[in-house]
C-alpha positions in Angstrom: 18.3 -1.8 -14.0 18.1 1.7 -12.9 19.8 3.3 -10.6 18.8 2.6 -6.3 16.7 5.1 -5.2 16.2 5.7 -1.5 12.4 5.7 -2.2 12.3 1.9 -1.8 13.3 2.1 1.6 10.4 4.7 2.6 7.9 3.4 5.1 4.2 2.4 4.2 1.5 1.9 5.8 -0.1 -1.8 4.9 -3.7 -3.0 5.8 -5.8 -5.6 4.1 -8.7 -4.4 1.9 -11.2 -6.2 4.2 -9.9 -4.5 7.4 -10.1 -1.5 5.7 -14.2 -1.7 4.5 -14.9 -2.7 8.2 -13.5 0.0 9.3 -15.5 2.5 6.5 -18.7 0.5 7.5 -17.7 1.3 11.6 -17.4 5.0 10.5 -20.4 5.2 8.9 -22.7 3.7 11.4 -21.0 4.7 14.7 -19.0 7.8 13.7 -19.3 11.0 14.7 -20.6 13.5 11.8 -18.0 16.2 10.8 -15.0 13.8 12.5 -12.4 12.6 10.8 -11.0 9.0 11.2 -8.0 7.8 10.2 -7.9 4.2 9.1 -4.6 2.4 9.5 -3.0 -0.7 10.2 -0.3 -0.3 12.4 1.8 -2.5 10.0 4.8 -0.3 8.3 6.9 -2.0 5.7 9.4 -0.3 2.8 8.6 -0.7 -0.4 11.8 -2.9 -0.4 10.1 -5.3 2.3 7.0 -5.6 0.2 9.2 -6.3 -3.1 11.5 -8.6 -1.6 8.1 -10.3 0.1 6.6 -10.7 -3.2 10.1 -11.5 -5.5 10.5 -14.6 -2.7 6.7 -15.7 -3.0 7.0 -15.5 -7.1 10.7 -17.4 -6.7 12.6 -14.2 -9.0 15.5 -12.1 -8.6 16.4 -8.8 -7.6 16.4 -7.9 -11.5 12.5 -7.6 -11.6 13.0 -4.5 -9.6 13.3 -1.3 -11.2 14.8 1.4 -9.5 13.6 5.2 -10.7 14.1 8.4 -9.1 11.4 9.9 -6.7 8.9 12.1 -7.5 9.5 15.8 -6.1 8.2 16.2 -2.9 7.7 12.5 -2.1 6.5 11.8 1.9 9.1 9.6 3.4 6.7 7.9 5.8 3.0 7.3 5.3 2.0 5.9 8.7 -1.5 7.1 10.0 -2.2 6.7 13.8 -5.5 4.4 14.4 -6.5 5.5 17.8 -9.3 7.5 17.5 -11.1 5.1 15.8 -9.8 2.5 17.8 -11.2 3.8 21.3 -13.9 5.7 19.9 -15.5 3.2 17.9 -14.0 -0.2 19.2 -12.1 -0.8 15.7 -8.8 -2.4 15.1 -7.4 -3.9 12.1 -7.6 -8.0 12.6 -5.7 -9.3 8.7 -2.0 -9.5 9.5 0.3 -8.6 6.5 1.6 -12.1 6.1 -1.9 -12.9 5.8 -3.1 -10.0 3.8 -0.6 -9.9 1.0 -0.9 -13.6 0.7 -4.9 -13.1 -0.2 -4.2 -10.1 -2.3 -1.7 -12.2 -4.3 -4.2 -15.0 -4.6 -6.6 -12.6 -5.7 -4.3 -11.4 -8.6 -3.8 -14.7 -9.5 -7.2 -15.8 -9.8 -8.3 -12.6 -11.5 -6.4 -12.2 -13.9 -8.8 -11.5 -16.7 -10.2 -8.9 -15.0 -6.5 -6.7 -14.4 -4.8 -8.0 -17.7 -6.4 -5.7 -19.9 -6.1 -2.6 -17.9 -1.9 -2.8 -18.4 -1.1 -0.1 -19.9 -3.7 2.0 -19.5 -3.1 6.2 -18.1 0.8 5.6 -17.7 2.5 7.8 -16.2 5.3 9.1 -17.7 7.6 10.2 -14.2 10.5 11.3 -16.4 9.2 14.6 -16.6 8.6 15.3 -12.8 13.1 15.9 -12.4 12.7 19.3 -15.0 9.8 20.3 -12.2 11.8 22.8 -10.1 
């Protein structure tokens, strides 16, 4: 295992994919042309949260993390603020993340044939990001 890297405890913002179209479809009819709309769930959880979440649901241990060094420049916090497109067009996510993860992980499962052969595919190699100066 590699060495802990504060990344893992940087904040994310978490919204179900369905909440997400909705809220595209909302924009689309009823927004404003030219505007900009930030679509966001409200929900912030680390990256830690999520893999702890997901190493409980699958019954493993802490040793199916791997810890790597950020890339340079890495946002701390990706958080987006919904209220524009909540008052202005009547939008609000509804999927909570117990919920959401829970049907994403279901989906994985299920769909397997379709992700499976994508692994490995367009790695990227983040090694060479720490000579970046």
């Amino acid at each position: 295992m590699g060495k802990k890297d504060a990344r893992v405890e940087k904040e994310k913002n978490v919204e179900a994919f369905e909440d997400h179209c909705e809220a595209i479809d909302r924009i689309l009819i009823n927004g404003k042309v030219g505007e900009s709309y930030n679509i966001g769930s409200g929900c912030e959880k680390s990256i830690k949260e999520i893999a702890d979440y997901l190493l409980t649901r699958f019954n493993k241990d802490e040793s199916y993390i791997t810890y790597i060094e950020s890339r340079p420049s890495h946002d701390a916090r990706y958080l987006l603020d919904h209220t524009k497109i909540k008052n202005e067009l009547n939008w609000e996510p509804r999927t909570s993340f117990d919920v959401g993860i829970e049907k994403t992980v279901d989906w994985y499962i299920k769909n397997e044939q379709w992700w499976r052969p994508l692994l490995g595919r367009n790695i990227i190699d983040e090694s060479k990001w720490s000579n970046i100066k």
